[in-house]
N, C-alpha and C positions, 0 to 999 in steps of 0.2 A: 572418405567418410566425413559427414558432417560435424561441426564444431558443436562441442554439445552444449547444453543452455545451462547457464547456473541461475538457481536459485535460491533469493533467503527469505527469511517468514520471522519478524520482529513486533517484540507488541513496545507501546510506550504512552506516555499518558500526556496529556498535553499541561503545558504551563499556565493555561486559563482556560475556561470552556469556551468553545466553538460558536458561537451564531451560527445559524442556516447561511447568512449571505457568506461570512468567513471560509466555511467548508466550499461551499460552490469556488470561491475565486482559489482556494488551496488546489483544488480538483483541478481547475481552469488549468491554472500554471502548472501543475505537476501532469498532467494528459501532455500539454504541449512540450514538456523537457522528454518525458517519456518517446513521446513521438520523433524530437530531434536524435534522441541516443540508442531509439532500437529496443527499450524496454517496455513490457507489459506487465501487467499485473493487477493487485485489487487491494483495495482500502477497504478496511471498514472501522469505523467510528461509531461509540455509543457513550455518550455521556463522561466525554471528556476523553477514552481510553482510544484507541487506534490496534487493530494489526492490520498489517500490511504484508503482502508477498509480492517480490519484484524476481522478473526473470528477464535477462539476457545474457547477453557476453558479459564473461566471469570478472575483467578487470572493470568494465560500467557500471556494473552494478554492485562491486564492493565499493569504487569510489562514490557512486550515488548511497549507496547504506553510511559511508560513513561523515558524508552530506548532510545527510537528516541527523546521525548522531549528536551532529557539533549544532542543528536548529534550532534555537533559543523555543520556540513553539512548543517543544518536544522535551520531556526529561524522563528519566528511567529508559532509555530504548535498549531492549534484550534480544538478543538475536536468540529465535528458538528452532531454527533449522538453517542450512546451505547445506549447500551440495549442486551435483550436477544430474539433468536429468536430459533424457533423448529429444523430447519436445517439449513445447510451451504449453501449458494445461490453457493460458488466456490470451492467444494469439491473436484473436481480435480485438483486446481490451489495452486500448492506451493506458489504461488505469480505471478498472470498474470499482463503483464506490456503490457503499449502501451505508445510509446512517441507519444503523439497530434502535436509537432512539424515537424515531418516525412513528408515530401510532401507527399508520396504515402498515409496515411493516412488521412491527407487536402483532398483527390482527392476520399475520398469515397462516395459514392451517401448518403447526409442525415449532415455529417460533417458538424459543425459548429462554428464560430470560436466564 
């Protein structure tokens, strides 16, 4: 039987707002740790606030959760789910990100603020 995937889903606010260029190189570095340790997952960002879901092997990614905890970047981080699940809902995504700030993103049929 396969080893099952855990996951957690935490929101947190950042300690200063983001630039466009900031978020890209955040993304950069954390796709590529992601990719060294086996986890996937998704960011989203809007106007300073973060969630984020991370899924892999269950001791990675609590020591990676509690990584970002101790991030000077980061304050408030609240874990709003773990647990284990059978598969990876973002198996392809090193780390998919969407800033919700983006007008073109505001401007998708369904968007809500």
């Amino acid at each position: 039987m396969p080893t099952p995937i855990y996951r957690v889903v935490y929101v947190s606010a950042a300690s200063e707002l983001f630039s466009k260029s900031a978020l890209l190189e955040l993304l950069s570095k954390a796709r590529e740790k992601n990719n060294r340790l086996g986890v996937t997952g998704l960011l989203l960002y809007k106007d300073g606030d973060f969630i984020q879901l991370l899924e892999g092997e269950r001791t990675v990614v609590q020591a990676l959760y509690q990584t970002i905890v101790k991030d000077p970047r980061h304050r408030g981080a609240t874990m709003l789910l773990d647990g284990e699940a059978d598969e990876r809902m973002f198996s392809d995504w090193s780390m998919g990100f969407r800033d919700l700030s983006d007008p073109a993103v505001q401007a998708t049929p369904g968007f809500s603020q």
